[in-house]
N, C-alpha and C positions, 0 to 999 in steps of 0.2 A: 290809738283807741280813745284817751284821753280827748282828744280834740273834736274826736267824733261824737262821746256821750255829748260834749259841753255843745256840740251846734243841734242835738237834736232836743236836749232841756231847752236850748232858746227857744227853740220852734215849738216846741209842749207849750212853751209859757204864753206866746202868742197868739196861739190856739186859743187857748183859756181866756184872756184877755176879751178876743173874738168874740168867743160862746158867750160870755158872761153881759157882753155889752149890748149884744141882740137881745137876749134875755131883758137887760133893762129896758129896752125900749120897747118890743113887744108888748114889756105890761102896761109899757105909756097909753102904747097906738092902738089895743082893742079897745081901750076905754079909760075912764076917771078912775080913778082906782078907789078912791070913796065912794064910788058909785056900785063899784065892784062888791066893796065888802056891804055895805046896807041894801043893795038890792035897786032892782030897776023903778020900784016906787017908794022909794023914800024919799024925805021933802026936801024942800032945796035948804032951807037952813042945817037940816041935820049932814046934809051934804059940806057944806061951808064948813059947819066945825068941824069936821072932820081933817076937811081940808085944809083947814090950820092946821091941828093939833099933830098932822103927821109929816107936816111943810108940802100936803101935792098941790099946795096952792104957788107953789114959784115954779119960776121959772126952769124947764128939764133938765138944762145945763150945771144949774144949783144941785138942782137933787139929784141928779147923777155923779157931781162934784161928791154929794155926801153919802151917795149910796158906794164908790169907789171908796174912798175913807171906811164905810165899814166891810168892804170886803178884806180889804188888806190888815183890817187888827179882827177878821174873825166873825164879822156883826153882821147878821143881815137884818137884825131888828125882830121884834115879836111877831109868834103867827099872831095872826087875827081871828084863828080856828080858837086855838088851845093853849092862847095869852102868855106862850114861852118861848125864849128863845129859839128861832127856828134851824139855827145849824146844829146845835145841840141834840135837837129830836131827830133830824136825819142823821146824826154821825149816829143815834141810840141805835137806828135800823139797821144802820150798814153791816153789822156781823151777819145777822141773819140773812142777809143777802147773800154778802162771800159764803157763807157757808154751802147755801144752796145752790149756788152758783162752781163751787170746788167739787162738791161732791157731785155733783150733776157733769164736769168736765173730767174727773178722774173715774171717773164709771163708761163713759164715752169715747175717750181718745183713745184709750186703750185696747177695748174690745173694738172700736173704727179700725184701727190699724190691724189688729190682727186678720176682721174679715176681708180688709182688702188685700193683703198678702197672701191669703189663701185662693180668692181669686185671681190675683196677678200668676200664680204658683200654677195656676189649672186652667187656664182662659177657654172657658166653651164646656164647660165640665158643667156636671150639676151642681156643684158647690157657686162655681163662680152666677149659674142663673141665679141662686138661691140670695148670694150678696146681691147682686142685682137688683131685686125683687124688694131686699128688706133696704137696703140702702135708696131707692126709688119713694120708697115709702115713708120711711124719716123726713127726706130731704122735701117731702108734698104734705108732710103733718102740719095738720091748725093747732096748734096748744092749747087752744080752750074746748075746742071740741076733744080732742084726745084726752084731758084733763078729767072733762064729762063721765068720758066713758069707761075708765079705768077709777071714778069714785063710784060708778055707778054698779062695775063687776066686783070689785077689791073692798069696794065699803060697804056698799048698801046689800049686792045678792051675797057675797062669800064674808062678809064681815069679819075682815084677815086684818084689815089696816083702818084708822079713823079717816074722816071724810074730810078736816081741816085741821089749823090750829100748829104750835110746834110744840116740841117736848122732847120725848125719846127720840132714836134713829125711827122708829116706825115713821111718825110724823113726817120726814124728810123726805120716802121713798118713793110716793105717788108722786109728789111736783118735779123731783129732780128726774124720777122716767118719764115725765110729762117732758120737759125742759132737754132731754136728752135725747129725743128719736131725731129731732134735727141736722144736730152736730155731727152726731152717730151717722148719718147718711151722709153727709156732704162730705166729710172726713174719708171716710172709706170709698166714695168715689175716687175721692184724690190721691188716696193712695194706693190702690188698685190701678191709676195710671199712671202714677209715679214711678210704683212697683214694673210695671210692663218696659219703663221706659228703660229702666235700668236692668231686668233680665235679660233684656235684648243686646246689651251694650258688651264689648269683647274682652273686659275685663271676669266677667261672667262663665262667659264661653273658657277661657284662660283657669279658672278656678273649676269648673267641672274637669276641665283636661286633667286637672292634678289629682282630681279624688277624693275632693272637699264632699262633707255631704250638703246634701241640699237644703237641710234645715239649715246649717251654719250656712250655707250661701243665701239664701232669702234673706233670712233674719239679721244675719252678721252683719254681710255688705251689701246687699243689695236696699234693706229697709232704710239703715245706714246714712246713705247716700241719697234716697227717698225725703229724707228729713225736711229741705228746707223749704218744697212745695206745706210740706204737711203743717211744716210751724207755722208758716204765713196764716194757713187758711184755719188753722186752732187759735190763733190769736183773731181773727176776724170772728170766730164762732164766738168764742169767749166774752167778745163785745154783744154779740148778737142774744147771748144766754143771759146778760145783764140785763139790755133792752125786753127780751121776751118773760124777766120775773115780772113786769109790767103785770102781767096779763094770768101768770101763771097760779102768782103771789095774791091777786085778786080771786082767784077760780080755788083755791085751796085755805083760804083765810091767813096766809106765811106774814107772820108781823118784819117783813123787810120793807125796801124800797119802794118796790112796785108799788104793795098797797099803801105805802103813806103818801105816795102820787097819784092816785085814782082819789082819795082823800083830801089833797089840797085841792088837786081841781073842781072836783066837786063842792066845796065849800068856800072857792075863789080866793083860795089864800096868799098868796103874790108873795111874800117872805117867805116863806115856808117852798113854794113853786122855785124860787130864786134859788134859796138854800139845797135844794136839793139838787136840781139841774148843778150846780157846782162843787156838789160831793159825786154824782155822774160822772160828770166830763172828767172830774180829774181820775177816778175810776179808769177810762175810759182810756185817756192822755197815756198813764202808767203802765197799764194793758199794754198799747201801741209801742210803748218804749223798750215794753223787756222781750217783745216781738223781735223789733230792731237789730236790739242789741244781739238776740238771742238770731238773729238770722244774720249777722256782721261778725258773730261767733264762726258760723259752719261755714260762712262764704268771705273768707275776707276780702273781697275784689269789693266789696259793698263799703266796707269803711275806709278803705284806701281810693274809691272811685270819684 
């Protein structure tokens, strides 16, 4: 097991490497990067000094030499937005992100799994068209439009819940049901034919023989055994509910992630763009790891393979 964590931290840290080095050079190859932050008519001297004062006047190899150096002691340099160190302001977001992002997947996975085990339970029944129906419909949600339309009933006509901003749990409820019909669908596909795959299987038949009831036998062992389609593809959401506070976090004003990246981009901020892409990915990497692990847990034929 040991030998196993340590080859897939290597392969984490390579990843990262990877991400991070794209990332620098993208900022090279759309443009001057002094050109970036003063705008496409600014003059050419005020270009120049700039160009000094931040070293994009050398050579790539140089400022990538130095832009390495400050990743590894922590540094990605000042935004140019908001004249502070830019890893600092994205680690300030990060909680409000997880948070939205937890609470949005512990409201999800849970109630996923149980619809699809009520379908796997009843295949062709009203309940299972009913998962169907609402699992089809998660899995085809736009987050911004869904977003829209639940500020639009919840805020504006029933004024039950505020329209943005965070604060109390009210705050939290709209974006993470926004963020949540997706998972919630795709999850409950999967386990709805997880579930099928394993009713059908003759340890099943073997436990009805004995007089087990069929609550314990769905739930117990069949769900059970279910598991490691189901972690695969909730660790795959879980990345996907990070990427989609992008959009969410912008549509409900949530001071995380998302909107402090709709924020850099918009104001060309390249430290700050850097800086966060690398609070992401490692997001991201960590995610993937306890996946892994957590699937090298249920199947050990994966860490011995």
């Amino acid at each position: 097991m040991a030998r196993y964590v340590a080859r897939r931290l290597v392969q984490s840290l390579f990843v990262l490497v990877v991400v991070l080095t794209l990332v620098f050079f993208a900022g090279r190859v759309i443009g001057n990067p002094a050109v970036l932050i003063l705008g496409p008519e600014a003059r050419a001297d005020d270009v120049k000094t700039l160009e000094k004062r931040f070293g994009y006047d050398q050579p790539p190899l140089v400022q990538f030499g130095r832009y390495a150096r400050g990743v590894l002691s922590g540094d990605f340099g000042n935004s140019w937005w908001q004249l502070r160190p830019a890893l600092p302001m994205a680690l300030e977001r990060l909680p409000a992100t997880l948070k939205l992002a937890g609470v949005t997947m512990l409201f999800a996975l849970p109630l996923a799994m149980l619809l699809g085990s009520l379908a796997a339970w009843r295949p062709g029944s009203p309940v299972d068209k009913a998962v169907n129906v609402i699992s089809l419909t998660g899995a085809s949600a736009v987050d911004f439009w869904i977003g829209l339309m639940l500020i639009l009933l919840f805020a504006v006509q029933l004024r039950l819940l505020p329209t943005s901003g965070s604060g109390s749990l009210k705050f939290i409820i709209l974006p993470a049901l926004t963020l949540s019909l997706r998972p919630l669908g795709r999850v409950a596909q999967v386990t709805r034919s997880a579930m099928l795959d394993q009713l059908s299987r003759p340890y099943i038949k073997t436990a009805r023989a004995k007089g087990f009831k069929e609550r314990r036998i769905v739930l117990g062992q069949a769900l059970k055994n279910a598991f490691i389609p189901i972690i695969t593809l909730s660790g795959d959401e879980a990345i996907s509910t990070l990427n989609g506070a992008v959009v969410v976090e912008t549509v409900f004003a949530w001071p995380g992630l998302g909107l402090l990246i709709v924020s850099a981009v918009t104001n060309r901020d390249l430290p700050l763009i850097e800086a966060l892409v690398f609070v992401v990915a490692v997001m991201i990497i960590v995610t993937n790891l306890l996946v892994d692990l957590t699937y090298s847990y249920l199947d050990p034929k994966v860490r011995f393979g």
